[in-house]
C-alpha positions as CSV (number, residue, x, y, z in Angstrom):
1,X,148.2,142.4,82.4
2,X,146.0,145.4,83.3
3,X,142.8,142.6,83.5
4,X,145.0,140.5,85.8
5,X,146.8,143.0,88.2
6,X,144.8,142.5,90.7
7,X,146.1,139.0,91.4
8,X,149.2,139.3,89.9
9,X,150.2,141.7,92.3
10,X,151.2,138.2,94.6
11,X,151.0,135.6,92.1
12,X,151.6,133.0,93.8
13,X,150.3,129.5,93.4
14,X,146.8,129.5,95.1
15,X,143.6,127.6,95.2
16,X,139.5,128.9,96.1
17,X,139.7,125.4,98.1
18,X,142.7,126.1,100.1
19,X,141.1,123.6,102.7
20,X,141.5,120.8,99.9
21,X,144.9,121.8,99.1
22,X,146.2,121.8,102.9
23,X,149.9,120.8,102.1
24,X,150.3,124.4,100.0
25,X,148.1,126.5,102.8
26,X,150.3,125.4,105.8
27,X,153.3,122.5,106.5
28,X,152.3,121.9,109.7
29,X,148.9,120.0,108.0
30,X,151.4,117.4,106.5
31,X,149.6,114.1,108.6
32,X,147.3,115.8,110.2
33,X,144.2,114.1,108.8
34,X,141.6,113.9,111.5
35,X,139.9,110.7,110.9
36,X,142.8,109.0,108.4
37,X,145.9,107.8,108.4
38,X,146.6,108.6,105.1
39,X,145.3,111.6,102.5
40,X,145.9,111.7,98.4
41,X,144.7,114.4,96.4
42,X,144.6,116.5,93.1
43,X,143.8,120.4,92.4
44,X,143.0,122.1,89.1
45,X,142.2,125.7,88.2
46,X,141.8,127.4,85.4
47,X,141.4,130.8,85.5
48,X,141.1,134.1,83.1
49,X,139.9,131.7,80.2
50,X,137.2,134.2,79.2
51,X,139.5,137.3,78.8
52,X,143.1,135.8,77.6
53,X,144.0,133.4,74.9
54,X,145.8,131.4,77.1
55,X,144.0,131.5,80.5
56,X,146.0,130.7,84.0
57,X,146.5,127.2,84.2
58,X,147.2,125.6,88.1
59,X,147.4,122.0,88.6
60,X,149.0,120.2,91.8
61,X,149.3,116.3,93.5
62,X,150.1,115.9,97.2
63,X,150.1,113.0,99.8
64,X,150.9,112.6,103.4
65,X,151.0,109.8,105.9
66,X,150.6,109.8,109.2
67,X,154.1,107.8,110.7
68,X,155.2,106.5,114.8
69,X,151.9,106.5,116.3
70,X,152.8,103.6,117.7
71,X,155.9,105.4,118.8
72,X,154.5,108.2,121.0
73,X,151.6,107.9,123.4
74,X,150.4,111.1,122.7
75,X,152.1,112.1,119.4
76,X,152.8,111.1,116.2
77,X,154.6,112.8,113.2
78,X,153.1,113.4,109.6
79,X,155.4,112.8,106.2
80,X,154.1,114.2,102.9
81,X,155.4,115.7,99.3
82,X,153.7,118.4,96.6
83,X,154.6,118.7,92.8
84,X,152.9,121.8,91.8
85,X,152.7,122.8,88.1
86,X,151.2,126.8,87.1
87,X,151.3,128.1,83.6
88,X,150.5,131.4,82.5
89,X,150.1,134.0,79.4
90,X,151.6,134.1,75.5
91,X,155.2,133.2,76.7
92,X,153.6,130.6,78.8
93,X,155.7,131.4,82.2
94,X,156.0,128.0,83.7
95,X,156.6,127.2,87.4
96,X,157.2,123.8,88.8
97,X,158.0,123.1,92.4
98,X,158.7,119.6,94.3
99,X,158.1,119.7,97.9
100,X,159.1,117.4,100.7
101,X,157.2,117.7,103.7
102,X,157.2,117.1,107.6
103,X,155.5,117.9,110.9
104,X,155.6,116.8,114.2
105,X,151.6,116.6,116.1
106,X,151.4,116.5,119.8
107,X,148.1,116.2,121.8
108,X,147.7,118.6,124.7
109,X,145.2,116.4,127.2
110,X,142.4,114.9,125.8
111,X,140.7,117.8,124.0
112,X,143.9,120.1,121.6
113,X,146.2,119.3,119.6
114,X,149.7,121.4,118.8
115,X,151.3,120.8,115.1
116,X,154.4,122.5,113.8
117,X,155.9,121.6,110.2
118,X,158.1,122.4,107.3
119,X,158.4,121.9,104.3
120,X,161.2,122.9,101.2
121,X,161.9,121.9,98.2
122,X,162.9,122.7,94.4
123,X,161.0,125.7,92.1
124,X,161.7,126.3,88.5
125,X,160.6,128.9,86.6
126,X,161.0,129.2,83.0
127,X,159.4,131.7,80.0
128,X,159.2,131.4,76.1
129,X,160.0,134.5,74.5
130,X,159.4,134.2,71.2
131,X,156.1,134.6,72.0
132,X,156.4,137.8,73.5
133,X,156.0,141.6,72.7
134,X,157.4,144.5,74.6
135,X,156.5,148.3,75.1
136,X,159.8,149.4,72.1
137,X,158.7,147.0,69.9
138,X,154.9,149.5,69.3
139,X,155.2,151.3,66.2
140,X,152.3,153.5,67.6
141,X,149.5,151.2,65.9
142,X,150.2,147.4,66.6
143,X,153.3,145.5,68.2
144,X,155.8,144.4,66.0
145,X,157.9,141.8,67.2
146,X,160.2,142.3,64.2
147,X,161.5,145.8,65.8
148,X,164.6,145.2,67.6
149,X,164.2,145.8,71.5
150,X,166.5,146.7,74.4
151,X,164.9,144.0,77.0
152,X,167.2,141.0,77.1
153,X,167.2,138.4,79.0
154,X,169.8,136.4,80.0
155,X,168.2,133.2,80.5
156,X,165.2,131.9,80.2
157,X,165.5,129.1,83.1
158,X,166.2,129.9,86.7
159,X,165.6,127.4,89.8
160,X,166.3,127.7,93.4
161,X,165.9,125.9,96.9
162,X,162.2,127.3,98.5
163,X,161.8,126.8,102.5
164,X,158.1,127.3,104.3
165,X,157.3,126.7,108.0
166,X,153.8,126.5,109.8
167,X,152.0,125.7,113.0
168,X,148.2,124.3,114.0
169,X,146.4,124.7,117.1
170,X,143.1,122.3,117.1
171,X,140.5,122.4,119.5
172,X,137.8,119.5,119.8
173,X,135.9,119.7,123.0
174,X,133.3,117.2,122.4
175,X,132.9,115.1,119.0
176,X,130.5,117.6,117.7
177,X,132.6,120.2,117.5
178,X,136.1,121.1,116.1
179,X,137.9,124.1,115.5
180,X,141.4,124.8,113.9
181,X,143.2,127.4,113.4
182,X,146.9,127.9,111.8
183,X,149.7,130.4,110.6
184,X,152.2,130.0,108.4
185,X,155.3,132.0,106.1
186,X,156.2,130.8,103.0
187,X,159.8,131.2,101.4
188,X,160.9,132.0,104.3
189,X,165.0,132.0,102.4
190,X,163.7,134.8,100.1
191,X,165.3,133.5,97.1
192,X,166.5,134.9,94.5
193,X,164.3,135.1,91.5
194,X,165.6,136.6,87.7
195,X,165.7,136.1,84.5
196,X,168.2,139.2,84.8
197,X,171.6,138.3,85.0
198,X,173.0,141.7,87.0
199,X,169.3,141.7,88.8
200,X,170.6,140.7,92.4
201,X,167.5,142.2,94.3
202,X,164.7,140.4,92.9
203,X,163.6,137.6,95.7
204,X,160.5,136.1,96.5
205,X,159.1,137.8,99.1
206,X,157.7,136.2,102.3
207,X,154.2,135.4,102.2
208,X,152.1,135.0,105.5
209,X,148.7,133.2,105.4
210,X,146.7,132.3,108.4
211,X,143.4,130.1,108.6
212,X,140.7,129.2,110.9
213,X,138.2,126.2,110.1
214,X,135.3,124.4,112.2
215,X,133.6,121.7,112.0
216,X,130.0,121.2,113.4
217,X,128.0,118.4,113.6
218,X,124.1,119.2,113.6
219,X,122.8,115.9,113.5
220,X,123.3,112.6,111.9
221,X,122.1,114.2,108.6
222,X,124.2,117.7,108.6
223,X,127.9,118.6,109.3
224,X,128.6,122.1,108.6
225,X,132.2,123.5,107.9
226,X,133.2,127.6,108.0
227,X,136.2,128.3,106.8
228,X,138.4,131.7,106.4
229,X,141.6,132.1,104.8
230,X,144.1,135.3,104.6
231,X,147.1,135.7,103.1
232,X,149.6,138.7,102.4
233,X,152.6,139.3,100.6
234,X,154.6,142.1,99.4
235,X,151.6,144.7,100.3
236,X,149.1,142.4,98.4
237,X,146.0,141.0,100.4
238,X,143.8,138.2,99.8
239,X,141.0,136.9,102.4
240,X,138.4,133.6,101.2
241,X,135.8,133.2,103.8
242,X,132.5,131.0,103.6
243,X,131.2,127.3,104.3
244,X,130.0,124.1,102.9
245,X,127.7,121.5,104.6
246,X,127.8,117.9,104.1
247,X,124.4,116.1,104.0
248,X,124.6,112.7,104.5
249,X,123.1,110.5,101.5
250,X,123.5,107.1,102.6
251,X,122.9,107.7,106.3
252,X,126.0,105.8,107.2
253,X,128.4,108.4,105.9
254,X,129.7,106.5,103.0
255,X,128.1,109.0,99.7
256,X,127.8,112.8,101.0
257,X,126.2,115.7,99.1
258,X,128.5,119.3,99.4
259,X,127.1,122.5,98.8
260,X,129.0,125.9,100.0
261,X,129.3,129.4,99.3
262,X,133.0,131.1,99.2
263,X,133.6,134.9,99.3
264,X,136.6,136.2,97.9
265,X,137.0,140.0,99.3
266,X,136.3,142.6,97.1
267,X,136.6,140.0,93.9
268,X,134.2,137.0,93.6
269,X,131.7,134.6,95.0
270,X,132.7,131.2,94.9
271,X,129.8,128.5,95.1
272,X,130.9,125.4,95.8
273,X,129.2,121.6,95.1
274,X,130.5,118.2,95.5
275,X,130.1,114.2,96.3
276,X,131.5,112.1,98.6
277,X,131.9,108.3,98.1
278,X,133.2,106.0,100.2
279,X,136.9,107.6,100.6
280,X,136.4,110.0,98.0
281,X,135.6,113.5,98.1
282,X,135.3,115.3,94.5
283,X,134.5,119.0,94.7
284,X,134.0,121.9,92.2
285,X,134.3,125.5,92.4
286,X,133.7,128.3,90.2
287,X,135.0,132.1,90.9
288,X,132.1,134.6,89.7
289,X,133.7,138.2,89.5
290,X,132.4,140.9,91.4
291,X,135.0,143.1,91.0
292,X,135.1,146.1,88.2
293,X,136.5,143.6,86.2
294,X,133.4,141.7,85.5
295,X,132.6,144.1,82.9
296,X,135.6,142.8,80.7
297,X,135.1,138.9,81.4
298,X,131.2,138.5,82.5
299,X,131.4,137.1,85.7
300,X,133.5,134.1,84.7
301,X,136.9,134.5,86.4
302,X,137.8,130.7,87.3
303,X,136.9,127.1,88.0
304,X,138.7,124.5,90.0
305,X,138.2,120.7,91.0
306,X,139.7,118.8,93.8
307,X,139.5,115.2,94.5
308,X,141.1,113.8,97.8
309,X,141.1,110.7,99.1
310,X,141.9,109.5,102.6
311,X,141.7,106.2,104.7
312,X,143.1,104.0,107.1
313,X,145.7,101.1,107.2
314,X,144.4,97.6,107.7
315,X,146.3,97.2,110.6
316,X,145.3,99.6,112.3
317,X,141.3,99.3,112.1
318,X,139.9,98.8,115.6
319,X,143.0,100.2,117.7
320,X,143.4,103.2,115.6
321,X,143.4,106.8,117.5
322,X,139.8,107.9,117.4
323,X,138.5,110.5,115.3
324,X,138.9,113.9,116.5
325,X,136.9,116.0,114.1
326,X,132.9,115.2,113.8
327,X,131.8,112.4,111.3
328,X,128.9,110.8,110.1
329,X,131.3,107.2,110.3
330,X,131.9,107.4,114.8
């Protein structure tokens, strides 16, 4: 626990690409997919398998749809879900949340764009305690979890109803350039969380994140993307700044090579690689402490993939709204 505290202090779910987890960073991304109508991806990370038997485990699935573009001239509105799955430690504490997802997108003349979104859904959290030891049961050498101890817990299951609510501002003044910027608070409800039964004043507490990302299109060989992420909650503070460049392989845009470099403040460097084929984007991440903590687990904190896809419906190649971010495709 001492080797982790310096995450756990917020630990909630998270990702190194929070860009290619955009559901989970902020609602109101749900259908806003610059140059698709339609987005499916996959996250994993695995972290603190150097230090702890059983490391940190994070996996999560989303998709979202852009709907009623058709609808409004300038407008359209973006429907999406999440299932994220986190397991952690000896009495593998396990956390599952469904998410449901909407936001409404509305262009502001020809070069911004105004989201706002929400999204809520179901959390469960459960913990096997057979598997664990606590601070009475040390007989001064070794814990012994046949010593009787005075932490009970009256269940071992809890679930409750989470609520999050976010808004976008994007600003794309010619097709080389793109910026985007967002806020968002998460479990905005506060709900309760125990396995405690008399333990009324443990909620979740709020979490703010903000992000700014950019797009820039150098020539028809480069696009690079900066991106910076913050978060808070409950006094802990999290900031992931860096980039990654695209290079473009096939010169029409259909295989990309990704390289970036990710900053984690006061914690690790994250470099980045990937490919992109065709609709697919696979990337990979790895977390190299830099903290005092690199002493205890050599540099290797955590890796993560990500593959997302996105595309367009049939019917709507050739009278589809434009791109708005750059691309090797215009």
């Amino acid at each position: 626990m001492l080797l982790g505290a310096n995450t756990a202090s917020a630990q909630d779910l998270h990702f190194s690409q929070f860009f290619n987890s955009p559901l989970t960073t902020n609602p109101a991304n749900t259908g806003f997919i610059p140059d698709g109508d339609y987005r499916l991806g996959v996250n994993y990370r695995n972290q603190w398998s150097s230090v702890m038997a059983v490391p940190y485990k994070t996996m999560s699935a989303f998709g979202d749809v852009q709907l009623m573009k058709d609808r409004f001239e300038t407008g359209w509105i973006g429907v999406g879900g999440a299932i994220l799955k986190d397991v952690a430690g000896s009495g593998n504490l396990s956390s599952t949340k469904v998410y449901g997802s909407v936001a409404y997108h509305q262009m502001l003349g020809y070069s911004s764009l105004l989201s706002l979104g929400f999204n809520g859904g179901y959390a469960n959290k459960q913990i096997n305690t057979s598997n664990l030891k606590f601070p009475d049961q040390f007989d001064g050498h070794f814990f012994d979890s046949k010593l009787p101890t005075s932490v009970m817990l009256s269940r071992n299951n809890i679930s409750y109803f989470d609520l999050n609510v976010g808004m976008n501002f994007a600003y794309f003044p010619t097709g080389n350039i793109y910026l985007n910027g967002g806020f968002a608070v998460q479990h905005i409800n506060r709900p309760k969380e125990t396995f405690f039964q008399n333990d009324e004043e443990n909620r979740v507490p709020m979490r703010s994140t903000a992000f700014l990302n950019g797009s820039f299109k150098v020539n028809d060989q480069w696009i690079v993307n900066p991106n910076v992420y913050v978060t808070m909650q409950e006094g802990a503070f999290e900031a992931v700044g860096g980039f990654n460049a695209h290079y473009n392989l096939s010169g029409d845009g259909e295989q990309l090579l990704i390289a970036g470099l990710y900053y984690r403040h006061n914690e690790a460097i994250i470099p980045m690689v990937g490919l992109g084929y065709n609709d697919y984007i696979l990337s990979f991440t790895y977390d190299a402490t830099m903290s005092p903590l690199k002493a205890y687990n050599g540099g290797r904190g955590a890796f993560e993939f990500s593959l997302i896809k996105q595309g367009v419906f049939d019917q709507f190649k050739g009278n589809r709204r434009q791109t708005i971010c750059p691309s090797f495709k215009n």
